[in-house]
C-alpha positions as CSV (number, residue, x, y, z in Angstrom):
1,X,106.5,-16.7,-17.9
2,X,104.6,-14.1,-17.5
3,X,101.5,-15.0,-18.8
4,X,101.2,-17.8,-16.6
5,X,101.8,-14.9,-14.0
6,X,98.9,-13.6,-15.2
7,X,96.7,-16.8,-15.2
8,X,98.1,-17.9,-11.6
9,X,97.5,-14.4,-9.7
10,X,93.9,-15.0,-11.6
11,X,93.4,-18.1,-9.9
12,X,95.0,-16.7,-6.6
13,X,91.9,-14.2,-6.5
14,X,90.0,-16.8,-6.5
15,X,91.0,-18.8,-3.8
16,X,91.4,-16.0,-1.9
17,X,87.8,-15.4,-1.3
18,X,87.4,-19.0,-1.3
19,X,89.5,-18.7,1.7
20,X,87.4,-15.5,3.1
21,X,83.9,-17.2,2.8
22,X,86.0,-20.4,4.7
23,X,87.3,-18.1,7.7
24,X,83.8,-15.6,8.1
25,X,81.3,-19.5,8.2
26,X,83.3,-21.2,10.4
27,X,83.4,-21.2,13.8
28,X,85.5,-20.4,16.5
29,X,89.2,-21.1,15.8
30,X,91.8,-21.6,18.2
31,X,94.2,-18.9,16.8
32,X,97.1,-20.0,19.3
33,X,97.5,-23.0,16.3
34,X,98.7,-20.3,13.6
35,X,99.7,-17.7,16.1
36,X,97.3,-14.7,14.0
37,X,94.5,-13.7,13.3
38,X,92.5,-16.0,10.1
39,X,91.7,-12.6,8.2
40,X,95.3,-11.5,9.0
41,X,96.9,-15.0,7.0
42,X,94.0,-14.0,4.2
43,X,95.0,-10.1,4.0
44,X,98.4,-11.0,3.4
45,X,97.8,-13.8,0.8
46,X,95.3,-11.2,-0.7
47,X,98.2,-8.5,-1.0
48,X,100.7,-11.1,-2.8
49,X,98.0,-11.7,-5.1
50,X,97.7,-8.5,-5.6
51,X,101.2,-7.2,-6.5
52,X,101.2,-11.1,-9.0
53,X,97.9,-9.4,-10.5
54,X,99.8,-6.0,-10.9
55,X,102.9,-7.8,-12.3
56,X,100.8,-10.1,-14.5
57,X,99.7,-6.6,-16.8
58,X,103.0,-6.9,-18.7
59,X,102.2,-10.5,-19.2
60,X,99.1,-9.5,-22.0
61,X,98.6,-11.2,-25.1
62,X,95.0,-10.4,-25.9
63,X,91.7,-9.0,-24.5
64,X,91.1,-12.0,-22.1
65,X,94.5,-11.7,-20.8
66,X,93.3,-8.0,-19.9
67,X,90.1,-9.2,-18.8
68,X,91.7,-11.5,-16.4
69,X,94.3,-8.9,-15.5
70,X,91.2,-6.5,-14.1
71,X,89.5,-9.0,-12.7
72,X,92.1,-10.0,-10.4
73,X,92.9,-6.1,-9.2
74,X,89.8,-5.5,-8.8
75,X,89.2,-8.3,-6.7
76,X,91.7,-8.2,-5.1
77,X,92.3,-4.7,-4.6
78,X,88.2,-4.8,-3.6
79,X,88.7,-7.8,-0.5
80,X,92.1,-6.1,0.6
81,X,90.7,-3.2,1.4
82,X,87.1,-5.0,3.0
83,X,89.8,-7.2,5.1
84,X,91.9,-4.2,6.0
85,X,88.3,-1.8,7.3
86,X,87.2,-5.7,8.7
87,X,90.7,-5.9,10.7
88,X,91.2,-2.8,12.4
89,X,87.3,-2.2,12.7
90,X,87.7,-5.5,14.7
91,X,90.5,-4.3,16.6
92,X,89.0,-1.5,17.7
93,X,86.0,-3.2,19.2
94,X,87.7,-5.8,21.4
């Protein structure tokens, strides 16, 4: 079980910034739809992934279990905190 932790919260990262590069090229989104902000619904699938990716550590087998375990944390420790500056950056300005 928790080596497929491990392997999902990898994938997670993944589509997370899949789901970044979607939101930042496309165009104007009528937010009233999902009642927040894009980058809001992305921060918070971000963090979930995040605390999966911390969890999936105990979940370690072998090196590319580690591998994969420091990949996703670093993404997703990396586009949390880019969304987070992004967010209240953005905030600020309107």
């Amino acid at each position: 079980m928790k080596k497929k932790i491990n392997i999902w919260s990898f994938i997670s990262s993944l589509i997370c910034i899949l789901l970044f590069v979607i939101v930042t090229f496309s165009g104007p989104i009528d937010y009233s739809i999902m009642g927040t902000h894009p980058l809001n619904l992305v921060l918070y699938i971000t963090l979930i992934t995040l605390v999966l990716g911390v969890l999936g550590f105990s979940g370690i087998q072998d090196w590319k279990g580690m591998a994969r375990s420091i990949a996703t944390v670093i993404i997703t420790l990396g586009l949390s905190t880019f969304l987070t500056i992004v967010i209240f950056l953005g905030g600020l300005l309107s």
